[in-house]
DRENROVO-989712 format. One record per residue (C-alpha): residue number from 1; x, y, z; residue in three letters. Coordinates in steps of 0.5 Angstrom, whole numbers. Layout:
// DRENROVO-989712
PT  nr    xx    yy    zz rest
PT NUM     X     Y     Z  ALA
...
END
This chain:
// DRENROVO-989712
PT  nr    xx    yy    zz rest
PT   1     1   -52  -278  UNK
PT   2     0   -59  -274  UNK
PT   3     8   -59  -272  UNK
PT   4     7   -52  -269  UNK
PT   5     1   -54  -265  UNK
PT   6     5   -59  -263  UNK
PT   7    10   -56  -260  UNK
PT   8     7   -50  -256  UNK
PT   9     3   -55  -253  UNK
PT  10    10   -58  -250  UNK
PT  11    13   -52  -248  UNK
PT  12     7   -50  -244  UNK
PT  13     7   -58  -240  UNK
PT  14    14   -56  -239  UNK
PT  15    15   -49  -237  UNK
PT  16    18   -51  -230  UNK
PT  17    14   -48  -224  UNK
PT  18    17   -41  -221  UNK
PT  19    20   -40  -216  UNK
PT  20    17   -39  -209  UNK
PT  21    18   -32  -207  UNK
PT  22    23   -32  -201  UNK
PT  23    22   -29  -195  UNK
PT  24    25   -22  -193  UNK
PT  25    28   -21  -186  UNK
PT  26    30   -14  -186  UNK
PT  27    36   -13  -180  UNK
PT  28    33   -10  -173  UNK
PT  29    36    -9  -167  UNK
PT  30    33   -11  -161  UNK
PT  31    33    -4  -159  UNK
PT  32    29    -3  -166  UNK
PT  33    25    -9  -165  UNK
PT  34    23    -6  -157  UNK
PT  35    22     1  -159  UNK
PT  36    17    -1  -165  UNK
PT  37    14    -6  -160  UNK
PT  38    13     1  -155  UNK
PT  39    10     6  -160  UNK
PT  40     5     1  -161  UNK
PT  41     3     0  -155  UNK
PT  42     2     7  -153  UNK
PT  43    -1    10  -159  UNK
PT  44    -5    15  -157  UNK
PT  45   -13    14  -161  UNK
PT  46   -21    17  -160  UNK
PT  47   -26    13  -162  UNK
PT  48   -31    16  -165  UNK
PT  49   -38    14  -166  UNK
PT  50   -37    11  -174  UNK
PT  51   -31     7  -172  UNK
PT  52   -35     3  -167  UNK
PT  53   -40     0  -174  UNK
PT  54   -37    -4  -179  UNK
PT  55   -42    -5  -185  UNK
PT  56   -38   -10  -189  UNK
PT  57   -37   -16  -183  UNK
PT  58   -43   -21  -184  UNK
PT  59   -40   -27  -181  UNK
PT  60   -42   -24  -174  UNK
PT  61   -45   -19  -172  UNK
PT  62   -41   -14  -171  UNK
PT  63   -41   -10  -164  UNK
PT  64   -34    -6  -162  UNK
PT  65   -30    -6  -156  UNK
PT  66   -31     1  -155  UNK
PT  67   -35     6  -153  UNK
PT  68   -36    13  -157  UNK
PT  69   -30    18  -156  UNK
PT  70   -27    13  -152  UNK
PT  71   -20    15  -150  UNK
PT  72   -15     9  -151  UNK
PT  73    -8     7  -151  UNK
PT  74    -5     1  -156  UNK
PT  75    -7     0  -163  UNK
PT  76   -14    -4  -164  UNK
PT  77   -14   -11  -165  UNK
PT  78   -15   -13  -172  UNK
PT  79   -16   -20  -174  UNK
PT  80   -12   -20  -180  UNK
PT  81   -10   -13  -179  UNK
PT  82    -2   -11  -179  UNK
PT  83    -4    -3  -179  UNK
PT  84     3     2  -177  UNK
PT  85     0     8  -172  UNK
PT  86    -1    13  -179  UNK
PT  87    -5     7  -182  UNK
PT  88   -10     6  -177  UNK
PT  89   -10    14  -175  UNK
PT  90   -12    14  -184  UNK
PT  91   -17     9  -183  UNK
PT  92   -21    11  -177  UNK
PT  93   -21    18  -180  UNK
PT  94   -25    15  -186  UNK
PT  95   -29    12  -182  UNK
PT  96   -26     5  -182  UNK
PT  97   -28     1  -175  UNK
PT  98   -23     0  -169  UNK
PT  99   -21    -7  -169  UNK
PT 100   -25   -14  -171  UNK
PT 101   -24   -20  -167  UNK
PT 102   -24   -28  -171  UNK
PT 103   -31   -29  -170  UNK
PT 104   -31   -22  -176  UNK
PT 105   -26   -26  -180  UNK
PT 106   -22   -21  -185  UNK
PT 107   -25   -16  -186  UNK
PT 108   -24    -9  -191  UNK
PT 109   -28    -4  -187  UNK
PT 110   -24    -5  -180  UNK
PT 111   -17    -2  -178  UNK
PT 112   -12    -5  -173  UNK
PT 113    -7   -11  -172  UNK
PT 114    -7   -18  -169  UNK
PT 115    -2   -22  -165  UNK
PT 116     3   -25  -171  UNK
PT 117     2   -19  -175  UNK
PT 118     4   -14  -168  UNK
PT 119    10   -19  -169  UNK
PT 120    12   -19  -175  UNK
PT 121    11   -11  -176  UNK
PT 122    16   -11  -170  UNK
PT 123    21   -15  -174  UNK
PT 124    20   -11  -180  UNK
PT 125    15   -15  -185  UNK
PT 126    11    -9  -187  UNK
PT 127     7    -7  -190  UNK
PT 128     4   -15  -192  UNK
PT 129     2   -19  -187  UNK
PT 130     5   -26  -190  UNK
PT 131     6   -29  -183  UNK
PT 132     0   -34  -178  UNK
PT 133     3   -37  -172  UNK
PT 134     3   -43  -176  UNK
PT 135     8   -40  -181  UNK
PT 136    12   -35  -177  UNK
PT 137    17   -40  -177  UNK
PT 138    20   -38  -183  UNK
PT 139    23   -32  -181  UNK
PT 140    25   -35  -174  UNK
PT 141    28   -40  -171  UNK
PT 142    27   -44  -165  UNK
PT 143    33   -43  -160  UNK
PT 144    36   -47  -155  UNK
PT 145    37   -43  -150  UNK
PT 146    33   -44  -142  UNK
PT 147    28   -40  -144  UNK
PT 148    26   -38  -137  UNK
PT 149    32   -35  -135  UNK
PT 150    37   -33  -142  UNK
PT 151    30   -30  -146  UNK
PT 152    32   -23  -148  UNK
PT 153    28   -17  -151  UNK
PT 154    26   -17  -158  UNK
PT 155    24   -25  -158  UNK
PT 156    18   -29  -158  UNK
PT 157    14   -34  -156  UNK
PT 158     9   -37  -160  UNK
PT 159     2   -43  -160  UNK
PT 160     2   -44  -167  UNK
PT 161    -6   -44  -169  UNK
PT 162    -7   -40  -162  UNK
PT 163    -3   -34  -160  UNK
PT 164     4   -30  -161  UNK
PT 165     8   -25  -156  UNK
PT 166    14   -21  -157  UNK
PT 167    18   -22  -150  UNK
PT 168    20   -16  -146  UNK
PT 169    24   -17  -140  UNK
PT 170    23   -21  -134  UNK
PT 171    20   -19  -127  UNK
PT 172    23   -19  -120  UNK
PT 173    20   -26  -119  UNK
PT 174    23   -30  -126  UNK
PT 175    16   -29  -129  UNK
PT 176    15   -26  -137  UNK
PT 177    14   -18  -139  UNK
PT 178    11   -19  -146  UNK
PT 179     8   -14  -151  UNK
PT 180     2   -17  -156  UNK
PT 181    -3   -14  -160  UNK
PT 182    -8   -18  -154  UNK
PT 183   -16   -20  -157  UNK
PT 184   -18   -20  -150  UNK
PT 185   -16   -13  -148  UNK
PT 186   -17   -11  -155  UNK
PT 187   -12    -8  -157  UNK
PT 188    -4    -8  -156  UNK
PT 189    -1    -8  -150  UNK
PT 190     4    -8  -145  UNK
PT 191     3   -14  -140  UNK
PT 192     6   -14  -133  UNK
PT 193     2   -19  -130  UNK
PT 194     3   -25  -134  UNK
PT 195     6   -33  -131  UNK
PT 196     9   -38  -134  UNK
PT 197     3   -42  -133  UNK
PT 198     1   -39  -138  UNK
PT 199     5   -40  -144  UNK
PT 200     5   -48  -142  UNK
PT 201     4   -50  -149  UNK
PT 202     8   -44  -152  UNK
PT 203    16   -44  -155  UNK
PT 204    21   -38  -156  UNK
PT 205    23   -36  -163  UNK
PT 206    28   -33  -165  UNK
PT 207    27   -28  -170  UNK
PT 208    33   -30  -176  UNK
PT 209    36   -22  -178  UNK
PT 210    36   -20  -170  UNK
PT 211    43   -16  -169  UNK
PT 212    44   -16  -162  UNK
PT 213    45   -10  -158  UNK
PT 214    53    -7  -158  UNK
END
């Protein structure tokens, strides 16, 4: 009985740790990765007088980005929220609150995307939203590239702990075209206006299953 006791005392001490799960990085062309990046930004919603409560945020008050039946164009900024077009659309017909913000922190009651979770579901990470702008780096890597000149559509830039875009093109004037999931507008968009001042402390990656354009 002792000798037995013994023993499975040493099996337990020595059973090696699993093993870290790795990352899954489904192939996307850069025309995927942008036509996904534009159905976000276009999505179509009404926000109804329920989506403008969310009854479990307790960090903050809660006071919403819209006004009811407002018409409006991008899916609602969540943090912590990676939602697809046909999840958002469920759970503000649930009665689920359109959007959230930091202050909130990550709630159950409120439905939308923030800026990692829109990149990463355009470089094809749903349905779990595994990656922070602090841990993206596993699934992209840091090209080295002119970055003002040789970006292409499909990249990224990023200010890890801070904010990630999706790159989309460049103006007449050398300044970026970016898609992101915006805290600020409440929801995605597609920015036109932006300068590269502005992305003074951002680096680009390079998503690491991107297939280039034929």
């Amino acid at each position: 009985m002792r000798t037995f006791f013994l023993l499975c005392c040493v099996a337990v001490i020595f059973t090696p740790p699993s093993s870290p799960r790795q990352p899954q990085m489904p192939a996307r062309t850069r025309d995927e990765i942008m036509a996904i990046a534009e159905r976000l930004a276009q999505h179509r919603w009404i926000c109804r007088e329920a989506n403008r409560r969310a009854p479990c945020v307790t960090a903050a008050v809660y006071e919403s980005d819209w006004s009811a039946n407002d018409t409006v164009t991008g899916i609602a900024y969540d943090w912590g929220g990676m939602d697809d077009p046909d999840d958002f659309d469920r759970k503000l017909a649930q009665g689920q609150a359109a959007g959230s913000h930091s202050r909130h922190g990550i709630t159950n009651c409120t439905a939308g995307i923030d800026c990692s979770g829109f990149v990463s579901y355009c470089w094809g990470q749903r349905p779990t939203h595994d990656y922070s702008t602090s841990t993206i780096r596993a699934i992209a890597g840091r090209p080295k590239y002119n970055w003002y000149t040789k970006m292409k559509p499909g990249d990224a830039l990023n200010k890890p702990g801070d904010h990630i875009v999706l790159f989309a093109g460049y103006r007449a004037d050398g300044n970026p075209i970016v898609y992101e999931a915006s805290g600020s507008a409440g929801r995605v968009i597609r920015n036109d206006w932006s300068t590269w001042s502005r992305f003074k402390n951002y680096y680009p990656l390079l998503y690491k299953s991107v297939v280039e354009n034929r």
